[in-house]
Each structure stands twice: as structure tokens, then as C-alpha cells.
C-alpha positions as semicolon CSV with decimal commas, in nm:
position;residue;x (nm);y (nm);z (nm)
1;X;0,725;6,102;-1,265
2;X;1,025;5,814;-1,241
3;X;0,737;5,559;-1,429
4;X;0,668;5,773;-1,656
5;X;0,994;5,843;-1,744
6;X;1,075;5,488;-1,746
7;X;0,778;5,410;-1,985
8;X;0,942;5,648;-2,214
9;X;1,278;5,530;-2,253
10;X;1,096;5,182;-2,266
11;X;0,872;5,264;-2,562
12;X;1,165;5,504;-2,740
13;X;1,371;5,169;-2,748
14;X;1,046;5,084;-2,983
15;X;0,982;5,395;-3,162
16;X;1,008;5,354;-3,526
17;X;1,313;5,481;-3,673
18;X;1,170;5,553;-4,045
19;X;1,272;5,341;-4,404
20;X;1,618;5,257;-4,397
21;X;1,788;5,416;-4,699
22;X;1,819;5,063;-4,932
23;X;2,253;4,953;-4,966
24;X;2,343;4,855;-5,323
25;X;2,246;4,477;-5,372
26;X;1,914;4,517;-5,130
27;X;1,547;4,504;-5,220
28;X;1,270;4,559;-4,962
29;X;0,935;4,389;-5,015
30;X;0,674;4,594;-4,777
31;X;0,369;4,527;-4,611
32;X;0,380;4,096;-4,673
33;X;0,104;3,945;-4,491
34;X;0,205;3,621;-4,279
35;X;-0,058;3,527;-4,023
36;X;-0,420;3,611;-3,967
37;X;-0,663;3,677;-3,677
38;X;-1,028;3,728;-3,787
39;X;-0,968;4,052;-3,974
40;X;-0,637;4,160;-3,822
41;X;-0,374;4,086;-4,109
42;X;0,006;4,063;-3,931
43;X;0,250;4,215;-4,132
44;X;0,642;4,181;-4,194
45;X;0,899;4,344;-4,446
46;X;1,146;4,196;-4,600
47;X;1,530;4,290;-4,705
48;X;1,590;4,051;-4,948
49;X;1,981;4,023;-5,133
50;X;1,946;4,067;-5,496
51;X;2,342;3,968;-5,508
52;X;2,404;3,562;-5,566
53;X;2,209;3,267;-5,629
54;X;2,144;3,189;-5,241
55;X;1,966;3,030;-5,099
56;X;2,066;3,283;-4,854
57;X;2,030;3,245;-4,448
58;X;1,749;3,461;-4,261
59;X;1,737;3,668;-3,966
60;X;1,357;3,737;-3,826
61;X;1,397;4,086;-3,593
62;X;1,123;4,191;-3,331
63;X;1,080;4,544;-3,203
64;X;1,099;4,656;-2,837
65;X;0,843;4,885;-2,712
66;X;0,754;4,663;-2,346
67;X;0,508;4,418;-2,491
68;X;0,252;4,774;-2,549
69;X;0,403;4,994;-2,785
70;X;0,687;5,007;-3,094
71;X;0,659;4,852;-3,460
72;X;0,848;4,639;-3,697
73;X;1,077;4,932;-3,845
74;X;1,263;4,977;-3,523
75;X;1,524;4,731;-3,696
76;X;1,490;4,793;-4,042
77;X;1,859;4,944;-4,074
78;X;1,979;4,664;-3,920
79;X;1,779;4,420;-4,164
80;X;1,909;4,635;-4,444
81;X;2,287;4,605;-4,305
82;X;2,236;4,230;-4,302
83;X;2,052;4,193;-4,695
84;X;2,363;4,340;-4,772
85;X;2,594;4,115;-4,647
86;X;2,401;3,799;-4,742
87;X;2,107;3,720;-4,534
88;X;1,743;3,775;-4,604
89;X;1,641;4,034;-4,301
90;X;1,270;4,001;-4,174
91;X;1,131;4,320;-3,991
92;X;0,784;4,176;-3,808
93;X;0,476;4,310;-3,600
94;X;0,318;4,126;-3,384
95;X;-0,013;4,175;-3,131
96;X;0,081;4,390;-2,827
97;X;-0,027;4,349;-2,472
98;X;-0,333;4,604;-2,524
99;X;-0,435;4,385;-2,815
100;X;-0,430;4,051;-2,705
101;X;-0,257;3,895;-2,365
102;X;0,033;3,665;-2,368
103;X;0,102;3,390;-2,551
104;X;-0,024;3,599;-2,818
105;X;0,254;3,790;-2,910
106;X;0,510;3,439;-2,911
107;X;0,254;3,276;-3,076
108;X;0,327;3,550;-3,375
109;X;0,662;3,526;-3,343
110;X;0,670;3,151;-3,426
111;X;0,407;3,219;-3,702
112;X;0,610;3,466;-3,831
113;X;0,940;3,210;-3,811
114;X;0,742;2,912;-3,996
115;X;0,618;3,133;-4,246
116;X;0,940;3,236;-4,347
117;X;1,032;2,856;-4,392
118;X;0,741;2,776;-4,541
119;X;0,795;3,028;-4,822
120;X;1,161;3,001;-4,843
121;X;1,173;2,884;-5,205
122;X;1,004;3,136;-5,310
123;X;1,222;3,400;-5,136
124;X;1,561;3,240;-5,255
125;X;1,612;3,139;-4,813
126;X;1,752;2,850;-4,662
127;X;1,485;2,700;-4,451
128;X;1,723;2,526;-4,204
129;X;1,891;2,859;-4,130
130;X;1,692;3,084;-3,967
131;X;1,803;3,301;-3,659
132;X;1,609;3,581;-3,462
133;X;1,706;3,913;-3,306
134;X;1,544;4,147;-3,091
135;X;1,566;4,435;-2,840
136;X;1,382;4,486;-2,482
137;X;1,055;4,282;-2,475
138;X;1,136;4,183;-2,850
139;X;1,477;4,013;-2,716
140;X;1,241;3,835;-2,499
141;X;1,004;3,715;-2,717
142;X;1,380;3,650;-2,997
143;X;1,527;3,434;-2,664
144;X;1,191;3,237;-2,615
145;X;1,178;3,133;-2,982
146;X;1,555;3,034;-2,888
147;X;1,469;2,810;-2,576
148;X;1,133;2,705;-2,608
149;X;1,063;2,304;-2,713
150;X;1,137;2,188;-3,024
151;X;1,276;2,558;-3,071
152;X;1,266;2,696;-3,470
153;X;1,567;2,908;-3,487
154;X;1,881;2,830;-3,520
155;X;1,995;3,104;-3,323
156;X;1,907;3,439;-3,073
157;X;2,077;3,810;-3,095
158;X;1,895;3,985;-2,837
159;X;1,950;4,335;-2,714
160;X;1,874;4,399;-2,316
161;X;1,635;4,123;-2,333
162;X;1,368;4,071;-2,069
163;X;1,484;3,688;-1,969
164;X;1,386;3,667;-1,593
165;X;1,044;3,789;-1,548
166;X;1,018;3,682;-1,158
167;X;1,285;3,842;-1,150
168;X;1,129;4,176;-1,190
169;X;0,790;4,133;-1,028
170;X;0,858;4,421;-0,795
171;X;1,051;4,643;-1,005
172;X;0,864;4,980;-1,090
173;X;0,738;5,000;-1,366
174;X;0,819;4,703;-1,554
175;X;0,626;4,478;-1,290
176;X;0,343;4,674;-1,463
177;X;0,439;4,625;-1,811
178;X;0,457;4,245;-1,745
179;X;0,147;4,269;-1,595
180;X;-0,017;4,408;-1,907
181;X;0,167;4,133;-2,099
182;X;0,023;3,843;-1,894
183;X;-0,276;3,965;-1,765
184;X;-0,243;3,859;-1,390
185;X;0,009;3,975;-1,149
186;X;0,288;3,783;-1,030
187;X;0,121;3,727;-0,674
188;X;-0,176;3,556;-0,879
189;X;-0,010;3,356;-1,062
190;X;0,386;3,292;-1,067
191;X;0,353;3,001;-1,248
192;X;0,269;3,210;-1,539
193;X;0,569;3,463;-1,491
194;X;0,767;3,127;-1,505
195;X;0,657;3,022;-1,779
196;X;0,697;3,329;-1,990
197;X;1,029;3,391;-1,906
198;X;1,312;3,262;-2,157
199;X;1,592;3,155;-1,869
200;X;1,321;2,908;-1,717
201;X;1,368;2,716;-2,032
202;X;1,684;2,760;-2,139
203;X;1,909;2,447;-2,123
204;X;2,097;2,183;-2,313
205;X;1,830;2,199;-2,595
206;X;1,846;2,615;-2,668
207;X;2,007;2,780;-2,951
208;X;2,303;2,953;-2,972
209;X;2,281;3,299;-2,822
210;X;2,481;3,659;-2,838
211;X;2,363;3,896;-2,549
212;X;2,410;4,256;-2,578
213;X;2,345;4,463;-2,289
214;X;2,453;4,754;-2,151
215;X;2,596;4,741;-1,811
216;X;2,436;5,087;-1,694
217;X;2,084;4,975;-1,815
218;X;1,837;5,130;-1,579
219;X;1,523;4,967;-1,739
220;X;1,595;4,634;-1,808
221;X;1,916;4,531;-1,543
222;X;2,241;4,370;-1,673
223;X;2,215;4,138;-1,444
224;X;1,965;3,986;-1,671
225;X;2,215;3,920;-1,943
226;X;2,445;3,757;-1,684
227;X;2,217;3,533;-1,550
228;X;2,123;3,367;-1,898
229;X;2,443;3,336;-1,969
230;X;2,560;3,136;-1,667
231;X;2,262;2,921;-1,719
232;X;2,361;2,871;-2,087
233;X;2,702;2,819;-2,004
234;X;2,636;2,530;-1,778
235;X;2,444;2,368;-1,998
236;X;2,699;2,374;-2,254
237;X;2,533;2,579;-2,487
238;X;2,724;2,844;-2,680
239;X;2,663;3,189;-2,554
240;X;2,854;3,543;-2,598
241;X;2,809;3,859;-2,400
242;X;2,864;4,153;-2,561
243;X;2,858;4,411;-2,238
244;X;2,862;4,802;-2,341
245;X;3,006;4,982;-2,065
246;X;2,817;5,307;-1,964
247;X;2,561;5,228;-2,202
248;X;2,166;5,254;-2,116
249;X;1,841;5,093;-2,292
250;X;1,825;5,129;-2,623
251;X;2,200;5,179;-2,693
252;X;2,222;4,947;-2,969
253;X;2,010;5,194;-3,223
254;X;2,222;5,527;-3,121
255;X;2,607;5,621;-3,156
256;X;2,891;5,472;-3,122
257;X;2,716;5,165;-3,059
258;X;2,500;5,081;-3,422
259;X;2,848;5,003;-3,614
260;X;3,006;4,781;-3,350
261;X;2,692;4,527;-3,222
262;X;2,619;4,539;-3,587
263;X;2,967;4,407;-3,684
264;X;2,888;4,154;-3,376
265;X;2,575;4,026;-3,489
266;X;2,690;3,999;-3,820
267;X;3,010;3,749;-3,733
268;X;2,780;3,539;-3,508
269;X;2,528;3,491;-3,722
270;X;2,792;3,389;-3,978
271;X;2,896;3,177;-3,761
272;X;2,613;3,012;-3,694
273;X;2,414;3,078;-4,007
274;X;2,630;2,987;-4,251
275;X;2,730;2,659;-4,369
């Protein structure tokens, strides 16, 4: 009964939360096709400003939903917010774990990233300013794009990210979540886990990052959070924790907390984002 219940708050953090109503100044172009696999078309939507000449930063979000479950319009309201405040917002899907095992899912994510540059003229974006946001396993898959070699993005918002996987290799249920991700258990082959894990590869080379985490998260631990940013730190890479106190998974989609890590991902990806 605990698993299950686990799974659930897991795959709610996912769920789709419906078309976000559009702000003044924001189109929405649905359904654009950016990568193929045999047959299987991957989608994204994009919130697109319709206010200035741009070209206008980007941020590419990636739904939660532990690797199995969820779909790109867990973050369309927070695309929308960001269209209307000057940045192109990207809503993507990508294969899940029952689809096709790890790398699979990165591997769309950075298809998904170079796509976006390698249309940017045509969406009014600036190619050399593209960030990447995501919740649970999609602020794992945001922080890889953020640490891995040669890394894409210019820089990671990612809510209660999965960043140690190792770390959680006996942790009920999301050893078994991770397990459907990478298709061999931890015991088997910890090399793998590694691998797949954003903090192994964070260093001197990753993007800036903003962490948001609650500290009461039951499904994905704080502790998480805290780690990466200690690693980040002593690398001298620039990295913000944004800790909600008493807050569980999830918390960045529900009251009181949408308006404030919005207004906190918006001012660092100014920051960053913005010339």
C-alpha cells in the first residue's frame, strides 16, 4: 500500500494539468513534430511571444511522471507565464521507461534542445540562449542536459530533481522506478546508475542551476538538492536553492507555491538568459 501510494504522488507530479488559458501577447503552436523513431513522431508545443522583434531566449520544460508516466502539458502554464514575459516556452514528450530504456529518454531531450536551435530563425529564438526546466524525473533528465559533455543549455531549473541515483538504489519504490528506467538493477550494474545520474557529472563545465525542492519531500529526498549544490558550489559553478519549507513532491504546480518559484525561475533565467 506505501508503493502504491508513492507511485501515485510520483505520477500526479506528471499528470497533465489541461491547456493553459493563453496571457495577452502569447501564441501556442501545438502538436510540432521534432524527432522521429520509425513511426513514433515526438511531439512538443510551443508558447511563442507575439510582443517584440526578439529574437527572444527559450526555455525547453520536461514533465515528471518517474521516467513511466506524465506528458508534456504538465508545464504548459508555466511555458505560458514565461511567452509572456519574453521567452519562447517549449512543452516536450519524450519516450518513457515502458517505451524504450535509458538513454532513450536524454537522448530526446537533447533532440528536442537542438531542434529548437536548429529552427530558431524561424521561430524568432536566440539559438545561444537556451535553458531547460523540469520536475521529478524531468528535473533529472533538465540537470543532465545541464552537466553532461559539451552540455547544450545554457542553464537548468529543476524541481525535486532525481540527481543521485545510487543514491536511491534501496529506497522503496523509486529503486523500482529507476530500475524500469535503466533496465538492470543497481546490484547488476552500478556503473550504469552512475552514469545516469546528473551529480556524477556535474563540475566546473555544468550550467548554471536553480534547485527547487521542498524540504518535506517524501518521494524524492531534499537531501538530493543539497548534495548538487555542494558539488556545484565547489566547483565554482553558480547554483541557487530555492528550499520550500513543509512542502512535498509536486509543490511547485499547487498553491501558494506556482506564483513564487515562478517569479524565481523567471529572474534566473533573466539572469542567465538574457543578454
Amino acid at each position: 500500500m506505501e508503493r502504491f501510494a508513492v507511485l501515485v504522488i510520483l505520477c500526479v507530479a506528471g499528470l497533465a494539468q489541461g491547456p493553459a488559458p493563453l496571457p495577452d501577447g502569447v501564441e501556442r503552436r501545438a502538436d510540432v513534430v521534432y524527432a522521429t523513431h520509425g513511426s513514433r513522431q515526438m511531439h512538443m508545443d510551443l508558447y511563442l511571444p507575439t510582443r517584440g522583434q526578439g529574437p527572444f531566449p527559450a526555455v525547453v520544460y520536461i514533465h515528471g511522471g518517474a521516467w513511466r508516466g506524465g506528458n508534456r502539458s504538465q508545464f504548459d502554464r508555466q511555458a505560458a507565464y514565461m511567452a509572456a514575459h519574453g521567452f519562447t516556452g517549449v512543452c516536450i514528450e519524450y519516450r518513457l521507461s515502458g517505451e524504450a530504456k535509458y538513454p532513450a529518454a536524454f537522448d530526446d531531450a537533447v533532440a528536442a534542445v537542438r531542434w529548437v536551435r536548429d529552427h530558431a530563425a524561424e521561430y524568432r529564438i536566440d539559438p545561444k540562449r537556451i535553458g531547460t526546466a523540469g520536475g521529478s524525473s524531468g528535473g533529472h533528465l533538465a540537470a543532465l542536459l545541464g552537466t553532461m559533455k559539451g552540455r547544450i543549455v545554457q542553464a537548468v531549473a529543476a524541481f525535486n530533481p532525481v540527481l543521485d541515483l545510487p543514491a536511491l538504489a534501496h529506497s522503496d519504490p523509486a529503486s523500482g522506478f529507476i530500475l524500469d528506467l535503466l533496465g538492470a538493477a543497481y546490484s547488476e550494474n552500478p556503473g550504469l546508475w552512475a552514469e545516469a545520474s546528473p551529480i556524477t557529472n556535474a563540475g566546473a563545465g555544468s550550467a548554471p542551476f536553480l534547485l527547487l525542492h521542498g524540504d518535506a519531500d517524501t518521494t524524492v529526498p531534499y537531501s538530493q538538492s543539497v548534495a548538487m549544490r555542494d558539488k556545484l558550489q565547489a566547483a565554482g559553478v553558480a547554483v541557487e536553492l530555492f528550499t520550500a519549507p513543509g512542502a512535498d513532491h509536486g509543490f511547485f504546480n499547487n498553491p501558494p507555491w506556482f506564483e513564487p518559484t515562478e517569479k524565481r525561475m523567471e529572474e534566473f533565467f533573466v539572469k542567465y538568459l538574457r543578454p
